[in-house]
VOGU-3710 file (C-alpha; in Angstrom, 3 decimals, decimal comma):
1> xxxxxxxxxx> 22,687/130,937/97,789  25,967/132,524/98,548  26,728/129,589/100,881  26,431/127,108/98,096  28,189/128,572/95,863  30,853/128,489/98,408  30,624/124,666/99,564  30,883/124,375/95,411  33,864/125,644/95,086  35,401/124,249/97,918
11> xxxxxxxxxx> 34,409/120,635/96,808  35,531/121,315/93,403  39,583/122,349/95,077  39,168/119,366/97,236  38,418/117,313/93,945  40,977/119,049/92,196  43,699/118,364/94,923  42,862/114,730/95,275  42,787/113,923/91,182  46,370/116,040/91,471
21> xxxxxxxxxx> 47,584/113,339/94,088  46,576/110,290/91,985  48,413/111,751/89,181  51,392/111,697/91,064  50,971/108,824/93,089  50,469/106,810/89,571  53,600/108,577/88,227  55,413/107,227/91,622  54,379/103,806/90,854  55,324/104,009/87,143
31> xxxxxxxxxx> 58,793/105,513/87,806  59,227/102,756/90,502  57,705/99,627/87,889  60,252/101,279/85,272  63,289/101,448/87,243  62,679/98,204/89,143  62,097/96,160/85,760  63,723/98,088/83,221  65,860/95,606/80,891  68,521/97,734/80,735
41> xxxxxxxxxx> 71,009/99,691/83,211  72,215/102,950/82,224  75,678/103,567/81,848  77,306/104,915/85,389  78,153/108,141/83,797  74,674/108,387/82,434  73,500/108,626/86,300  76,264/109,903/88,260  76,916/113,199/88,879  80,461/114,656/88,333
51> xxxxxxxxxx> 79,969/117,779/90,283  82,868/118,537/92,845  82,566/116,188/96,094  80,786/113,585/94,295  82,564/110,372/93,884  82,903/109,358/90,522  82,637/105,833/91,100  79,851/105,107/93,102  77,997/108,428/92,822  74,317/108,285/93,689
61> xxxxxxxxxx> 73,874/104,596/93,538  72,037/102,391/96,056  74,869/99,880/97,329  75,053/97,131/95,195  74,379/94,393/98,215  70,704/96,337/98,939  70,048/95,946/95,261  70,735/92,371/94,434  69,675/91,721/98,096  65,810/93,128/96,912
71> xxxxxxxxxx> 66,104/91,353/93,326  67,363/88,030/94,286  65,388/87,718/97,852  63,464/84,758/96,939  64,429/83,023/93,846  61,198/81,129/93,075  58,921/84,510/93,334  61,216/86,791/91,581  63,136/85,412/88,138  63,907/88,744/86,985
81> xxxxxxxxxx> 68,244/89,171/86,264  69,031/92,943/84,488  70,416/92,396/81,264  72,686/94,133/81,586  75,007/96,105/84,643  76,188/99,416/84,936  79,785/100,898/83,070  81,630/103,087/84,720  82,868/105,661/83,338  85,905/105,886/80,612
91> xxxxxxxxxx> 88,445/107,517/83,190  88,099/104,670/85,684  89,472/102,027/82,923  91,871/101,265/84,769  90,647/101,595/88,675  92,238/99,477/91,207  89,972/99,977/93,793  91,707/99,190/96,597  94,908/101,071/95,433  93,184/104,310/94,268
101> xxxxxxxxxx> 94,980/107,422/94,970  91,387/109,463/94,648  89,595/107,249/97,186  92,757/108,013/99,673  92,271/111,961/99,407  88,662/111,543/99,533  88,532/109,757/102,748  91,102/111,859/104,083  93,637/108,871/105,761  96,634/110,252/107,234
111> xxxxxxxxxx> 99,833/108,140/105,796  103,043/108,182/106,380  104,372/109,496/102,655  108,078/108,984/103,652  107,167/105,079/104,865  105,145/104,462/101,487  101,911/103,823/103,295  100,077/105,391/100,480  101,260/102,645/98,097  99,966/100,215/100,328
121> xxxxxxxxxx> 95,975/98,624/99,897  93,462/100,803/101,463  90,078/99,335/100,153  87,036/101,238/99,965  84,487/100,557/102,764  81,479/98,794/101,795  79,151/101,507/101,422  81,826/103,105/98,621  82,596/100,132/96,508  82,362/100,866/92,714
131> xxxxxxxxxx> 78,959/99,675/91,574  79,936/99,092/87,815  81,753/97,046/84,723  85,389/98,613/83,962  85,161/99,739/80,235  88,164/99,117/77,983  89,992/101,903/77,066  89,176/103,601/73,625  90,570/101,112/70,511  91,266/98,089/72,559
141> xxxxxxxxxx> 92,562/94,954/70,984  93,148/91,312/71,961  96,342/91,441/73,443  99,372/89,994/71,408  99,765/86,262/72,336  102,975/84,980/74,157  105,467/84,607/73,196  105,618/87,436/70,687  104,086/89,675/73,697  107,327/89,505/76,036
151> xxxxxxxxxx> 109,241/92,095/72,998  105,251/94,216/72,331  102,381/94,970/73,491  99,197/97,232/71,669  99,900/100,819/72,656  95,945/101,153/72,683  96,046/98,477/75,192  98,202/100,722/77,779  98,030/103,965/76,265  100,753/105,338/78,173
161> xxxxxxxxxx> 103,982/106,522/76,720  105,693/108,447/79,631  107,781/105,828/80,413  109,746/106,046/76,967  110,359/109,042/77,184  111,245/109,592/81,199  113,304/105,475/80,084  114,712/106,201/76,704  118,242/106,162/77,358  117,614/102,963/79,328
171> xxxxxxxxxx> 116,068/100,938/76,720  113,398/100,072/78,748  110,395/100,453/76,241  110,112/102,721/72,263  106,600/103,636/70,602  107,054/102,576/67,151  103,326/102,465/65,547  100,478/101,204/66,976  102,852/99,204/69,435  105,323/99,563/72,261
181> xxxxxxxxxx> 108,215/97,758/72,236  110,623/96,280/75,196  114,012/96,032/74,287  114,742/94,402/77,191  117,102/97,054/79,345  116,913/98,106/82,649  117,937/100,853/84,427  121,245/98,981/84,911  121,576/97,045/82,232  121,125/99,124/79,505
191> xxxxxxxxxx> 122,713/96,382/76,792  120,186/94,140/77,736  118,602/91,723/80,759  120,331/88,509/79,102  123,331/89,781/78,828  123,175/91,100/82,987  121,721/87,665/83,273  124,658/86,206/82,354  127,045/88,118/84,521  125,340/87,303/87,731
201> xxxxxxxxxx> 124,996/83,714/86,909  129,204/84,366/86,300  129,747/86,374/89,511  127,785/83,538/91,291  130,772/80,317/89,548  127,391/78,133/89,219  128,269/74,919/87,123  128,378/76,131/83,609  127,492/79,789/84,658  123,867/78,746/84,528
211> xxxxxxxxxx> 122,016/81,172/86,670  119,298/77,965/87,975  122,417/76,433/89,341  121,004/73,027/88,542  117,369/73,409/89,402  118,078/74,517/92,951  117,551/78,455/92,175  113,226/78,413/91,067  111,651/81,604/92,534  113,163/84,699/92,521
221> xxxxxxxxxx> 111,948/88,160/93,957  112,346/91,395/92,128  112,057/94,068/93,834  111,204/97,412/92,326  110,967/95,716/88,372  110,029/98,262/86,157  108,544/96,730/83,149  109,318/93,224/84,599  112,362/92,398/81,492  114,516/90,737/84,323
231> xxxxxxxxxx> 111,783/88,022/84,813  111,302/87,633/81,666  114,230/86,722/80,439  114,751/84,644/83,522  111,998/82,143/82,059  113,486/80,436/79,534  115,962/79,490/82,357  113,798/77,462/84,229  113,261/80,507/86,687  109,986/82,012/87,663
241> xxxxxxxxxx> 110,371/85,749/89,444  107,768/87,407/91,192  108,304/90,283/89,841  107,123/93,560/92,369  106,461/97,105/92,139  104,081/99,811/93,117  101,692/101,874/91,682  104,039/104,848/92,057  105,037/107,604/90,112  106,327/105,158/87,229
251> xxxxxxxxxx> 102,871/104,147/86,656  101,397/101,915/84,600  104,547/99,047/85,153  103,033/96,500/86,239  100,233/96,718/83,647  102,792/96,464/80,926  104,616/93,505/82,463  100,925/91,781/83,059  100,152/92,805/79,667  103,503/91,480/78,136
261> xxxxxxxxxx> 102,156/87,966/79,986  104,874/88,100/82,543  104,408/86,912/86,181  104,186/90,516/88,411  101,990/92,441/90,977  101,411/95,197/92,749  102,978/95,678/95,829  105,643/97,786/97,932  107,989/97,373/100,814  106,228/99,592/103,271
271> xxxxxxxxxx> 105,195/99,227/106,747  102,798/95,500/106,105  104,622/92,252/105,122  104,638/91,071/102,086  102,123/88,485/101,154  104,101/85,662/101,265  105,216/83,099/103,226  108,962/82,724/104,965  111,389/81,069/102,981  109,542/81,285/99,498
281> xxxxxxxxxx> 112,157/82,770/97,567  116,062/81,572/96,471  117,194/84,678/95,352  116,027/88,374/95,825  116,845/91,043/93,516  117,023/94,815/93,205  118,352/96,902/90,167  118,390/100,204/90,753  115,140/99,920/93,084  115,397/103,289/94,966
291> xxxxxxxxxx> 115,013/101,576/98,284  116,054/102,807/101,760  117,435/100,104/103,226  118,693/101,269/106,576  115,653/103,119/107,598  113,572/101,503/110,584  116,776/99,832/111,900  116,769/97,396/108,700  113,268/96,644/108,656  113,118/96,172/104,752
301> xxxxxxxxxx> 116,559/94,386/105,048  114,601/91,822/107,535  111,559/91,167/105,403  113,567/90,005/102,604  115,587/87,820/104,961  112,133/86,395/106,360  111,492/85,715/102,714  115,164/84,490/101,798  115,550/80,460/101,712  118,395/79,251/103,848
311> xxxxxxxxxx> 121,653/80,113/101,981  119,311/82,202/99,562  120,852/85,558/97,815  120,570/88,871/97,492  121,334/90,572/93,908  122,055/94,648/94,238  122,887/96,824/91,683  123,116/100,223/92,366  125,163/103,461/93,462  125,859/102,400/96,600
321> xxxxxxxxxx> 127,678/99,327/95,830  130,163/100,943/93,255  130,201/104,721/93,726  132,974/106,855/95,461  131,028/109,876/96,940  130,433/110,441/100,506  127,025/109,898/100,344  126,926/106,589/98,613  130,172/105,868/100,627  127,612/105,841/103,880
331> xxxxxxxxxx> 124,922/104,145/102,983  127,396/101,326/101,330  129,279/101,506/105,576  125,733/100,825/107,117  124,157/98,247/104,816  127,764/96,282/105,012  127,478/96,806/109,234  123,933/95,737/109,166  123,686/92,708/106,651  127,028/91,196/108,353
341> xxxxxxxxxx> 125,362/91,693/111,895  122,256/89,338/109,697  124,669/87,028/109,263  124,750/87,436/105,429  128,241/87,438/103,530  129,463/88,694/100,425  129,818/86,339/97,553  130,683/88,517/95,156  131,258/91,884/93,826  131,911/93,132/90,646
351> xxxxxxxxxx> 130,998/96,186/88,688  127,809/97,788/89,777  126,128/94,926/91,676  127,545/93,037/95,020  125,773/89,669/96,013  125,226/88,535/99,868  123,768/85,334/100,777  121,848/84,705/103,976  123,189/82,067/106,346  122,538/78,645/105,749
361> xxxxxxxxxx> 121,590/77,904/109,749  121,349/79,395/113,137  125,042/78,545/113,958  125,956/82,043/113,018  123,003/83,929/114,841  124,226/82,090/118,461  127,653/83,087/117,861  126,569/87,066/117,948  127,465/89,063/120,915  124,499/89,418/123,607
371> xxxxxxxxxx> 122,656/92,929/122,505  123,789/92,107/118,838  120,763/94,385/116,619  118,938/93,105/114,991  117,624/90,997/117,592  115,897/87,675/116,912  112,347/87,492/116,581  110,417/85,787/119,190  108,925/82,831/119,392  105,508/83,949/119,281
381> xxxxxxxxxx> 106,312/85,520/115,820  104,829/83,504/113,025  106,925/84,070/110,004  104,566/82,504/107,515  101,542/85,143/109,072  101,363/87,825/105,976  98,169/88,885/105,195  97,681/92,534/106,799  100,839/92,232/109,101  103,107/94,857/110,580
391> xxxxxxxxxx> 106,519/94,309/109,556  109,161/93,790/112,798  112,411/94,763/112,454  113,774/91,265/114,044  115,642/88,167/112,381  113,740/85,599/111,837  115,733/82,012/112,953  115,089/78,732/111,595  113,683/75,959/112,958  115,384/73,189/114,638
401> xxxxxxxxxx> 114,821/70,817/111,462  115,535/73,417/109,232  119,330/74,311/111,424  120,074/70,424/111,581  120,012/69,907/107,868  121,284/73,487/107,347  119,114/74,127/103,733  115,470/74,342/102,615  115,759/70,244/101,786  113,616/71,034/98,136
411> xxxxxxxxxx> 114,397/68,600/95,663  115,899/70,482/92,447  113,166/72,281/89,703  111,143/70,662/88,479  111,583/67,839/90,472  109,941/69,471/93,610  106,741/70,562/91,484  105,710/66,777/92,002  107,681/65,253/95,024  105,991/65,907/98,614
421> xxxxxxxxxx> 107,794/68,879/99,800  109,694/68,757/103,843  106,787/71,231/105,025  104,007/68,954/104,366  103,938/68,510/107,982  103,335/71,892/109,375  100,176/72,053/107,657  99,096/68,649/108,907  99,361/67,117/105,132  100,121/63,327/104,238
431> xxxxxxxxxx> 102,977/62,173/101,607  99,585/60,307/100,214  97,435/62,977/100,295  99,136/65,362/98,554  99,952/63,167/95,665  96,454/62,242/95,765  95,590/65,880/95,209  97,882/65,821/92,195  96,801/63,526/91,038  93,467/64,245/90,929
441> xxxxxxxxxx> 93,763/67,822/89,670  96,203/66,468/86,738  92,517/64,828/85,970  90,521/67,450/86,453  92,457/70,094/84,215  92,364/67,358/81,309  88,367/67,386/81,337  88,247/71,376/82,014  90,584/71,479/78,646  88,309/68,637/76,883
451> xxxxxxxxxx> 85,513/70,739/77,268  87,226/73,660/76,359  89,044/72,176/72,785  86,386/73,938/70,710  86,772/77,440/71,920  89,901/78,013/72,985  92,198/79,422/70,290  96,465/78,454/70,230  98,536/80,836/72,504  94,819/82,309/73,819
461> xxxxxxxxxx> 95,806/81,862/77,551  98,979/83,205/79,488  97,991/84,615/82,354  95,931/82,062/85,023  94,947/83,046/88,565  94,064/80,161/90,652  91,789/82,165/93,103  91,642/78,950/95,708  95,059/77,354/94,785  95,061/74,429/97,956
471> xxxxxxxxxx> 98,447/72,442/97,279  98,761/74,259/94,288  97,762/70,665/92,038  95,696/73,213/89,689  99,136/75,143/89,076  100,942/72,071/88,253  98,844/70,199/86,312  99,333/73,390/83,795  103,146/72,431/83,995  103,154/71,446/79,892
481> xxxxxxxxxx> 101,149/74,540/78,747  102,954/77,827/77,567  101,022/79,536/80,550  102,299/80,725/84,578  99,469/80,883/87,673  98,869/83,363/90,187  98,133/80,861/92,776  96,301/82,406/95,492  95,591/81,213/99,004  92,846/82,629/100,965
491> xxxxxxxxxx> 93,673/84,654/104,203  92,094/80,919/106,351  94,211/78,856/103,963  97,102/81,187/104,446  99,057/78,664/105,674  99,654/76,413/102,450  101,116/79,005/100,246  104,578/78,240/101,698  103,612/74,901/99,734  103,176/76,599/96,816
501> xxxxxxxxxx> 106,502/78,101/97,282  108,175/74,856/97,889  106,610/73,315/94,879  108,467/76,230/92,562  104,906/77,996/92,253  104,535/81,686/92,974  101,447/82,942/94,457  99,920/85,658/96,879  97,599/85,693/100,164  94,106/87,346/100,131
511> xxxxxxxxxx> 90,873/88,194/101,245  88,122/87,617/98,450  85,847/90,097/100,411  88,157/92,352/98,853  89,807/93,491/95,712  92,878/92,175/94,682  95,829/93,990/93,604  96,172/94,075/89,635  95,025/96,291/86,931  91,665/95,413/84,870
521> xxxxxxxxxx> 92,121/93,168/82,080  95,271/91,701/82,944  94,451/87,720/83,551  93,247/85,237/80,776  91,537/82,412/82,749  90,190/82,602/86,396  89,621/78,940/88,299  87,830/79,634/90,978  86,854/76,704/93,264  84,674/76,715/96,279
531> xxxxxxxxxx> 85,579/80,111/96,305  82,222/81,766/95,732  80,925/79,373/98,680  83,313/80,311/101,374  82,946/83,878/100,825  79,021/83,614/101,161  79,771/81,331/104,436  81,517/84,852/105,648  78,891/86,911/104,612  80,568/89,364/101,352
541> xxxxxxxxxx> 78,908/89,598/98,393  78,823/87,523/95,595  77,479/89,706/93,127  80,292/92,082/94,522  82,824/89,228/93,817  81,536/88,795/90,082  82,060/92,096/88,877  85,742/92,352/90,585  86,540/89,271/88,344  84,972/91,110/85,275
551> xxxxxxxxxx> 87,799/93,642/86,167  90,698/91,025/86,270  89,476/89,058/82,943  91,106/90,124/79,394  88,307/90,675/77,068  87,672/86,641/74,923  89,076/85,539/78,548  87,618/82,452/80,280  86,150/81,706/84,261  86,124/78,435/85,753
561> xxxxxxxxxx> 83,772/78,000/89,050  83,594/74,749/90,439  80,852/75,227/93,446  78,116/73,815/94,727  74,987/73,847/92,525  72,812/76,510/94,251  75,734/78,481/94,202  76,321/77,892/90,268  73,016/78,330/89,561  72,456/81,652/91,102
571> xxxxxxxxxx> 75,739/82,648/89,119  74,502/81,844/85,797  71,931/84,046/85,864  74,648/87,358/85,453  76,100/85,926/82,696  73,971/88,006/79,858  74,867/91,131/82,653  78,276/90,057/82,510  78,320/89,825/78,871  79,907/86,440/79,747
581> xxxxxxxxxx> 77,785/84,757/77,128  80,242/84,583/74,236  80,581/81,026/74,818  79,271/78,886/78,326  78,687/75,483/79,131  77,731/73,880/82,713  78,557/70,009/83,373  78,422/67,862/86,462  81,477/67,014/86,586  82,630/63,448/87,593
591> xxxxxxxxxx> 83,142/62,434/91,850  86,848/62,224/92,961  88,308/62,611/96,175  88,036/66,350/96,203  84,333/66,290/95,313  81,492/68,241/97,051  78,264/67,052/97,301  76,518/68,539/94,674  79,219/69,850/92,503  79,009/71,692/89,323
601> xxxxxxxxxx> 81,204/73,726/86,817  80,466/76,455/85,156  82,815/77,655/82,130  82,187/81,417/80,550  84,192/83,040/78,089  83,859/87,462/78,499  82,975/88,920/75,387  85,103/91,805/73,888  82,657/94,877/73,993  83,768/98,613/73,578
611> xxxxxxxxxx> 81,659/101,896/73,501  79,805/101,243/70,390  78,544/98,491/72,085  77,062/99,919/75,123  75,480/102,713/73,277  73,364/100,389/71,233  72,350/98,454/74,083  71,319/101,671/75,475  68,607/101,719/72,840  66,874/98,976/73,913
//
């Protein structure tokens, strides 16, 4: 009897223990079914922890590739798309990711402070990319259209109001209200950018003091631009300025000048060369840019000379060209011994600001003494390489074409947006062909506008990014709307930028695997052709891609793809994720020379969603 009692109660735990187990194991499976299926993503901060070590960003997520890697493995079996993605959290509204300060400490890289390598891009790696949609800062409007946005901007837009206070006596920018206002000073030209406009053009004896000297000065590079007022008062001129600064202690610049609807980006003279190609620009400029010019044996000095057009100048205003002191005295001795051993003379000085211009040919270069620094750069050195590219601290000579007819040979603005430009041939492009690729783009932006008529509201788009620019046809078929393109070449199309360039179009090189270098919200229309194909050829992410242009789109902004179909299709399913789904319409669009097989475009407009948004789709 005793035994049996025993063997009972034994059976009975061993019952017990297994009915515990199914409990559990059906709890597993309904925690899996609900997370898997779920139609709606929590919020990032809703499932991140914010303890100490933890990044805020990422957090405990699975990396986004595993995750639409599982959902989207086979198409035909599995039709389920979240409804919605991930927002990060509020103080990440304005993440760069591959300019982040935090992700720098966090991974512990040792920079070089005093060579500004901590200004320069240092992307997350895979496994730490951000895994969410940027959220609009608290009270966000639709940005004030262009061209009232050049003299305001919504202060809830850029809540930041250091900058009049550390800039008031320089009239660079006043709260009054709800706005911010740019009275268009600069730390050296206090009474106004016109006005300094004005005197350079003067200093310069153009015909009729006009600062475009005919047409023949286009692109101009400003180095170090604050709030961008010098390019923008350079547009009415017929001048376009690629206006540059970093993400320094003055932050927040560039997102003023993007939000103002000015042509900027991030970016510093540090150790890499600047994204561009040689001879891009006719004029550099620097007001008061707090550069260090002779450090590195005049390695700054030589990348804007790489970037200088023959005969092209350099603006300066600043201490050193004016002031008395010792110090200033110095620096003024060694930029004047270093620029002249360039080969650059002074055209003029007046005031606070001195103007060189860089040599027209070689002549000047084979004249030096043997053992002259700078030395000239190799001829393994390819000036137009930029993407990820240790600066050299050599001169860069021109080619035997370029010394024989001792100029650039560009037809004046705007002629040259149109006419085939003399460097066709380095990049193994017909007269014909590029004029057929004008030609046919002129056509295609008609029918992207046609099918946009309905939607698109007057003075709605400013600032365009052409994320696969080509010959830059896109760019120029814009030519009669109030807007300016980011043209950008990809790093294995590097090489036709400098066509870009010669066409009086500004644009940048990069890698779509990556990030790119602006603020969120700071571009009204993406075109992005064959882009989303290419980067799948290379293996990144398109899902990763996506959400990086959710970042870059104003809020009511628009995306263009033009891709192959699969590649469409599989986008169109984020759209509803994206909150893309204000307004979209696909077409097969009609066969030109340019065509894929198989080509579609897909047009989206981003809907304009704030907190009160997410936290009744949270309810659902």
């Amino acid at each position: 009897m005793k035994s049996t009692a025993t063997d009972f109660i034994r059976r009975k735990k061993l019952l017990k223990q297994v009915l515990l187990g199914l409990i559990v194991l059906l709890g597993l499976i309904c925690l899996y079914n609900g997370s898997t299926f779920a139609p709606h993503l929590p919020r990032a901060k809703e499932v991140i922890a914010l303890d100490d070590g933890t990044d805020p960003v990422i957090g405990s997520f699975v990396p986004k590739r595993d995750y639409f890697d599982e959902l989207f493995e086979d198409q035909e079996q599995n039709s389920e798309v979240p409804k919605s993605l991930p927002v990060c959290d509020m103080r990440h509204s304005e993440l760069i990711p591959c300019l982040d300060r935090h992700l720098i400490y966090q991974l512990k890289l040792k920079l070089n402070l005093s060579l500004m390598e901590h200004y320069e891009r240092h992307c997350p790696p895979a496994e730490r990319r951000y895994n969410c949609l940027i959220p609009p800062p608290v009270g966000y409007k639709i940005p004030i259209r262009w061209p009232e946005s050049r003299d305001e901007v919504w202060k809830a837009n850029i809540p930041h109001t250091h900058l009049a206070q550390e800039k008031s006596d320089q009239n660079w920018m006043t709260v009054v209200g709800d706005r911010i206002r740019f009275p268009g000073g600069g730390t050296h030209f206090h009474s106004g950018a016109d006005k300094y406009i004005a005197s350079i053009a003067s200093m310069l004896k153009f015909p009729g003091d006009k600062i475009n000297n005919g047409g023949h000065i286009r692109s101009v590079l400003d180095v170090g631009c604050g709030v961008a007022s010098f390019g923008a008062y350079l547009l009415p001129l017929g001048i376009i300025a690629m206006s540059l600064a970093p993400n320094d202690v003055h932050q927040n610049q560039i997102q003023f000048a993007l939000e103002r609807g000015i042509p900027s980006t991030l970016g510093v003279l540090g150790t890499k060369r600047l994204p561009y190609p040689s001879r891009s620009f006719e004029m550099a400029h620097c007001s008061r840019c707090r550069i260090d010019w002779l450090q590195r044996d005049g390695i700054l000095l030589l990348e804007l000379d790489r970037l200088l057009r023959p005969g092209g100048y350099f603006v300066y205003s600043s201490p050193e060209a004016y002031a008395h002191d010792a110090e200033n005295r110095r620096i003024w001795n060694g930029m004047h011994d270093l620029l002249r051993n360039m080969c650059w003379r002074v055209v003029s000085r007046r005031d606070q600001t001195v103007i060189w211009a860089k040599s027209l040919s070689n002549s000047c270069y084979l004249k030096r003494a043997p053992g002259t620094n700078p030395p000239l750069c190799s001829s393994e050195n390819d000036p137009d390489v930029s993407w990820d590219v240790q600066m050299k601290a050599c001169i860069t000579p021109y080619s035997a074409k370029t010394h024989k007819r001792k100029g650039s040979g560009l037809e004046p603005w705007p002629s040259r947006l149109t006419g085939p430009p003399p460097r066709l041939d380095e990049i193994g492009v017909s007269p014909d062909k590029f004029l057929e690729d004008t030609n046919t783009w002129y056509h295609r932006v008609i029918e992207y506008w046609r099918q946009m008529r309905s939607v698109i509201q007057k003075d709605s788009i400013r600032n365009v990014m052409d994320m696969n620019s080509n010959l830059g046809g896109f760019a120029a078929a814009l030519k009669d709307k109030d807007v300016w393109v980011m043209n950008v070449a990809p790093v294995n199309a590097s090489s036709r930028l400098k066509i870009i360039y010669d066409r009086g179009l500004i644009g940048t090189v990069h890698d779509w695997c990556e990030s790119f270098s602006t603020y969120p919200r700071t571009y009204d229309l993406l075109h992005a052709w064959r882009v989303f194909s290419e980067i799948e050829n290379r293996g990144c992410s398109v899902e990763d891609l996506l959400i990086e242009m959710d970042r870059m789109l104003r809020p009511e902004g628009f995306v263009i793809i033009r891709d192959q179909s699969s590649v469409v299709d599989h986008i169109r399913k984020f759209l509803t994720a994206l909150r893309w789904d204000g307004y979209s319409l696909e077409v097969e669009p009609k066969t030109d020379p340019l065509s894929l097989s198989e080509e579609r475009v897909l047009i989206a407009r981003k809907q304009l969603w704030g907190d009160d948004d997410l936290d009744e789709a949270a309810k659902f």
